[in-house]
Residue, then its C-alpha position, 0 to 999 in steps of 0.5 A: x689036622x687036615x683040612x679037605x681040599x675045594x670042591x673043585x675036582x684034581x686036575x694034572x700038572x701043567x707041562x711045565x710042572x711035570x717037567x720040573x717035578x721030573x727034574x727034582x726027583x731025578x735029584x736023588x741020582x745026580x746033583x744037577x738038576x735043571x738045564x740052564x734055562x730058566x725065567x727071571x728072577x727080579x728084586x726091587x729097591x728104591x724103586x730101581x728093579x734088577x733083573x736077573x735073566x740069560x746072560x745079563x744082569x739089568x739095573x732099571x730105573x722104574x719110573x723111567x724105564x732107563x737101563x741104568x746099568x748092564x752086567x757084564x758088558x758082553x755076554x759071557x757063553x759061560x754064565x748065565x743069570x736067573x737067580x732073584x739077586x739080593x741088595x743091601x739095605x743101604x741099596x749100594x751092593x748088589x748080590x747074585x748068583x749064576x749057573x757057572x756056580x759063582x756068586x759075584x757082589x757088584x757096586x749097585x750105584x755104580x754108572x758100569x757095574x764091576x764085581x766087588x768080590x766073587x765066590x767060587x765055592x758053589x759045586x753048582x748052579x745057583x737057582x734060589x735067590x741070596x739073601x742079605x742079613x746085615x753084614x752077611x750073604x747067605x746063598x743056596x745052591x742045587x748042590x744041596x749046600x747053603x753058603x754063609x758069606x761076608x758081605x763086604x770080602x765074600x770070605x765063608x762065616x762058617x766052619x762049613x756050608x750047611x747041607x741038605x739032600x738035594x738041591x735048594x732052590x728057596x731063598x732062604x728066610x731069617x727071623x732074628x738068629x734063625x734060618x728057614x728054608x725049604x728044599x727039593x728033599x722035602x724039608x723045611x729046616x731050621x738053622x742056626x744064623x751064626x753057625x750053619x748048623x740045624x736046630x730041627x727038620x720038618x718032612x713035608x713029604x713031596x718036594x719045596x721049591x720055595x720060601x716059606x712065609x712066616x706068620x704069627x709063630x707060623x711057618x706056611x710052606x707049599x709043596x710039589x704035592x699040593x700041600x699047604x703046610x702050617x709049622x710051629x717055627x720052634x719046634x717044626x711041629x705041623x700044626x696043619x694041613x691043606x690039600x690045594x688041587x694041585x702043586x703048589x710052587x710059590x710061597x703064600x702071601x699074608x694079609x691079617x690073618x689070611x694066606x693066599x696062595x695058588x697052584x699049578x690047576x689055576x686056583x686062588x685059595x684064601x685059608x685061615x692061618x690060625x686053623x687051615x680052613x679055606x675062606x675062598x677060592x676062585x678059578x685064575x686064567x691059567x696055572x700059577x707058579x708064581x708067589x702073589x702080592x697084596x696091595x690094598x684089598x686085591x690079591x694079584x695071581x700071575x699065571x703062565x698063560x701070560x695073564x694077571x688076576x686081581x682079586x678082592x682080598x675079603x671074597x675072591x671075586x673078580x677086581x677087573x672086568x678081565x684080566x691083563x693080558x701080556x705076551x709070554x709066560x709068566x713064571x716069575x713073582x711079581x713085584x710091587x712099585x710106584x708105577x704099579x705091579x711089575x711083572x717079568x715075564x719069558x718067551x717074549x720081546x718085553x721083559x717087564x710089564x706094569x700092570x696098572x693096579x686099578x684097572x688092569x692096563x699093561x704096558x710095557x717097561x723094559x725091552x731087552x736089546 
């Protein structure tokens, strides 16, 4: 079934979209596919928030602001770091991925950061954030190869890397022994989590540039074409269709039985998991490419133009009289804390915001020296 798109009439990609679009499908005759640049991938952790950005990886104390630790000392001109980094359940390992095609495990309590184990088997940059699954990493690549690592010795679990197409840029996502995961060749797979190898491949038809969301045997799943995607996450069979007004970048956030979601035309959209009919949509303050967050009954939209939206989950109406306005681009997922919504952020002297949940003040966390 496929639902037909809002009112709202289609719009182009934004600048950036269509350079990265242009990127992805230049991916069919060369294996690199994006420059080394990008914007900071942040994970948080017992309210300690890592962020991944140029040539350091940060550890910050989110109540304080307090850089804890930074990795490496000094920069080093040949690695760079972008890619969300994962952490142990325990909060005592950290993994992440640079663009000179290494994966390092550093101790993340330690008062200097020191690699614990690295990983040179990557053919290159790593772009999708690692994911931890008890005692194994598992680590996309834009080569196209997704890696299964020993989380303690960094040593490959399986006879060989799963390969897709073209480049992974999704973090991968797991259900009990099964892997999900979206890719640049219009896929979204299904793998075995103890062998690596596929059990089915779905084409969504245009490229996937992140996570899928798992919901209610459902997996959802954005693409560069501006489809929402429903599977059934045995089979890979499309269940339905929603066409948004433009690509869609980041993975749907789910609350009940409702996926929220934005694209690159500056749209919110709330649909019905059960049948892709639209609830809701509203216009943002500019193109989302990030993945929102729910917290209580809002929905918060990060939008390049440097501002966030926060929506009333059950309508779509505005929860702030305007929204929070920061300097630089917002390209990155936001994250939730007990100092309210951080939110990364580029091009600016500020590297991570708190945007206060109830009134939508901002204030600056963390500056990058």
């Amino acid at each position: 079934m496929t639902i037909s798109p809002s009112s709202k009439s289609r719009l182009p990609l934004t600048l950036l979209a269509f350079a990265l679009l242009a990127m992805a499908l230049s991916a069919c005759g060369s294996r690199s596919v994006m420059q080394a640049s990008s914007w900071p991938g942040a994970t948080i952790s017992k309210e300690i928030v890592y962020i991944a950005y140029g040539p350091f990886m940060y550890s910050i104390d989110v109540e304080t602001g307090r850089t804890l630790w930074t990795y490496p000392a000094e920069a080093d001109r040949n690695a760079t770091f972008y890619a969300p980094p994962a952490v142990s359940p325990d909060g005592e390992k950290l993994v992440v991925g640079s663009y000179n095609q290494v994966v390092y495990a550093l101790n993340a309590t330690a008062a200097t950061a020191a690699p614990l184990w690295t990983f040179d088997g990557p053919e290159d940059r790593i772009i999708g954030g690692p994911l931890i699954v008890d005692d194994q990493v598992l680590v996309p690549t834009a080569s196209g190869r997704l890696f299964a690592l020993d989380l303690e010795t960094g040593q490959p679990l399986w006879n060989e890397p799963f390969r897709a197409d073209h480049a992974l840029w999704s973090k991968p996502l797991v259900q009990e022994d099964q892997i999900y995961l979206g890719g640049l060749d219009h896929n979204v797979y299904s793998i075995s989590l103890k062998t690596g190898r596929e059990n089915w491949s779905t084409d969504l038809g245009s490229a996937i540039s992140d996570s899928p969301t798992l919901t209610n045997g459902l997996l959802l799943s954005g693409n560069f074409g501006g489809t929402l995607t429903a599977l059934d996450k045995d089979s890979g069979r499309v269940e339905w269709e929603f066409q948004a007004d433009d690509a869609i970048w980041g993975s749907p956030a789910v609350e009940g039985d409702v996926a929220y979601f934005g694209d690159v035309a500056g749209t919110a959209h709330a649909i019905d998991v059960r049948t892709g009919r639209e609830l809701w949509h509203q216009d943002l303050s500019g193109p989302a490419s990030a993945s929102p967050v729910i917290l209580g009954d809002r929905v918060y939209f990060v939008t390049e133009s440097g501002q966030v939206d926060a929506l009333l989950i059950e309508t779509g109406a505005r929860a702030w009289p305007a929204s929070a306005t920061m300097t630089g681009r917002l390209l990155a997922d936001p994250l939730v804390s007990s100092e309210g919504i951080l939110v990364p952020a580029m091009e600016s002297d500020c590297l991570l915001y708190v945007v206060e949940p109830e009134t939508g003040g901002v204030r600056c966390l963390f500056t990058a020296e």
